[in-house]
C-alpha positions in Angstrom: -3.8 -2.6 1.6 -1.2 -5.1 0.6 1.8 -6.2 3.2 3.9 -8.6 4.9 4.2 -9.9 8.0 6.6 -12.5 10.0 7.3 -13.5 13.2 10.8 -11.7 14.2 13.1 -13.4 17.2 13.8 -9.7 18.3 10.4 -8.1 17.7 7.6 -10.6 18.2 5.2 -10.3 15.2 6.4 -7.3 12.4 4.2 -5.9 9.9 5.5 -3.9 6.6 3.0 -2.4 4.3 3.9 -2.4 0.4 4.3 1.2 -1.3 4.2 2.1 -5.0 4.1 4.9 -6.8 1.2 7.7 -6.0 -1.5 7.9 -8.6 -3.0 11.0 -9.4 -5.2 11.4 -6.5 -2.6 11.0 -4.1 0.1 12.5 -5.9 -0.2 16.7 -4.9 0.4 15.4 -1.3 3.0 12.6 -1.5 4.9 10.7 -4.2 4.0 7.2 -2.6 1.0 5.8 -1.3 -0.1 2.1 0.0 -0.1 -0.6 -2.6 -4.4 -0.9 -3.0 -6.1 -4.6 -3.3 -9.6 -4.7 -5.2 -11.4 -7.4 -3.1 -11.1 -10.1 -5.8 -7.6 -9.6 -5.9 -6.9 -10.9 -2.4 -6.1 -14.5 -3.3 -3.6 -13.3 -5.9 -1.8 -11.6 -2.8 -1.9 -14.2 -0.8 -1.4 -16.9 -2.9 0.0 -15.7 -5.8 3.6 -16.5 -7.1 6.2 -13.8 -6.7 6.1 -12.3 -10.1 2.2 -11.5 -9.4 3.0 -9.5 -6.0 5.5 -7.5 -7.9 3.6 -6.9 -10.4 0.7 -5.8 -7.9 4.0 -2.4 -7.1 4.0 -1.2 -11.1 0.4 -1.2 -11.6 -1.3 2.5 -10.9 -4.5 2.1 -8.5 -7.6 3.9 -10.3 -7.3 7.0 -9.2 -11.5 7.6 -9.4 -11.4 4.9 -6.2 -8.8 6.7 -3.6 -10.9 10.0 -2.0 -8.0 12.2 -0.4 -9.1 14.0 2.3 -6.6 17.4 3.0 -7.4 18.0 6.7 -5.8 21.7 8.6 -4.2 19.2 11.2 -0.6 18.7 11.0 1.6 15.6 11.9 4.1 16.7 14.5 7.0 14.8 15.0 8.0 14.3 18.3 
């Protein structure tokens, strides 16, 4: 899963993971889902020059790779 991190002043170490738009696996339960890295694209991410990590958010992750798993549990919000 792609994301950023930094060392905040306030916070101590943040974290921030990268969304994109859901590919058909993910879309019935929500319109974004985590930005997906194949193993060999892990240097790209981390090394990579800005235009490749964006371009990383407008690709679609194969949706034949992401197994959604509908469980009866519910999130609560508390």
């Amino acid at each position: 899963m792609a994301g950023l991190w930094r060392v905040s002043d306030e916070w101590g170490p943040v974290y921030s993971g990268v969304v994109t738009d859901a590919n058909e696996a993910v879309a019935p339960v929500h319109e974004r889902m985590p930005v997906l890295l194949h193993r060999d694209e892990y240097r790209q991410w981390l090394q990579g020059s800005f235009d490749d990590l964006l371009a990383f958010q407008k690709r679609v992750f194969p949706a034949d790779r992401v197994l959604v798993e509908r469980t009866s549990e519910l999130w609560l919000k508390r």
